[in-house]
N, C-alpha and C positions, 0 to 999 in steps of 0.2 A: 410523488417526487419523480420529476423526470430523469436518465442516465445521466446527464451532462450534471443536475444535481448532486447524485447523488456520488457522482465522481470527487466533486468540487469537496463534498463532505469528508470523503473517503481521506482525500489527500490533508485535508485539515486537521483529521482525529490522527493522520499519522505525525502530523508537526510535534506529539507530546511522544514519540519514540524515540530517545538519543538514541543514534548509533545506526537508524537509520533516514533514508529520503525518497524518493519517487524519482525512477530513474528516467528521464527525458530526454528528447534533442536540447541542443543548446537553449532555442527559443522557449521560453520562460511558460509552457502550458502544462503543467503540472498532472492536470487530469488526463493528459496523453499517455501517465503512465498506469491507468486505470481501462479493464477493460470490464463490461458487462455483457452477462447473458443468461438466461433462468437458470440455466443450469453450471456455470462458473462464473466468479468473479476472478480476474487473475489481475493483478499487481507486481507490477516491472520495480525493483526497488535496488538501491547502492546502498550497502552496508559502509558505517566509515567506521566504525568500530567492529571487534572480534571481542567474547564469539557470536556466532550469528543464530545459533538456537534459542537461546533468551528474549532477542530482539524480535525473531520470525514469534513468538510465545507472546510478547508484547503486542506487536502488532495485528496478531489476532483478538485479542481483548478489546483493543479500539476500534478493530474497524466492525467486526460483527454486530457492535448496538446501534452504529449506524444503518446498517442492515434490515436491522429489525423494521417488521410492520410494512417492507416493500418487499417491491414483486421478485428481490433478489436475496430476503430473507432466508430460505432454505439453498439456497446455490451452492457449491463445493465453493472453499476460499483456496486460491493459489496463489500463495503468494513466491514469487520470485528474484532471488537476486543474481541481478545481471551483472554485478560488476564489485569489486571490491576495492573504496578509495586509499590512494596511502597512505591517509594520515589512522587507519585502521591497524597500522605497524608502528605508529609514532609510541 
């Protein structure tokens, strides 16, 4: 699996986490908020719900089996939230 792969993946298994998204420029590249490297994965993400520890818990559940069986299987996961939407106060 190539990185742009397993990006594309990454951001797809996060689609079943309410609450959060992959935080991006405007332009619709999704896997821009995905970085790889043998030794971290890190993921740029906007929380639109609170609280955010359950979600960051979620979201390592889906993206780790993605993981598995490539060369970024054993890598630290960091996941990161950049930004928190308002409708996270709604």
């Amino acid at each position: 699996m190539t990185a742009a792969e397993a990006a594309e993946k990454i951001v797809g298994a996060l689609e079943s986490v309410d609450g959060l998204r992959p935080a991006t420029w405007p332009v619709e590249r999704t896997a821009a908020a995905v970085d790889l490297s043998p030794e971290v994965v890190r993921i740029r993400l906007i929380a639109t719900r609170l609280p955010i520890p359950p979600l960051l818990d979620r979201a390592t559940e889906v993206v780790r089996p993605v993981l598995a069986g490539t060369e970024w299987a054993n890598a630290r996961l960091r996941l990161v939230v950049t930004d928190l939407d308002g409708a996270a106060f709604a």
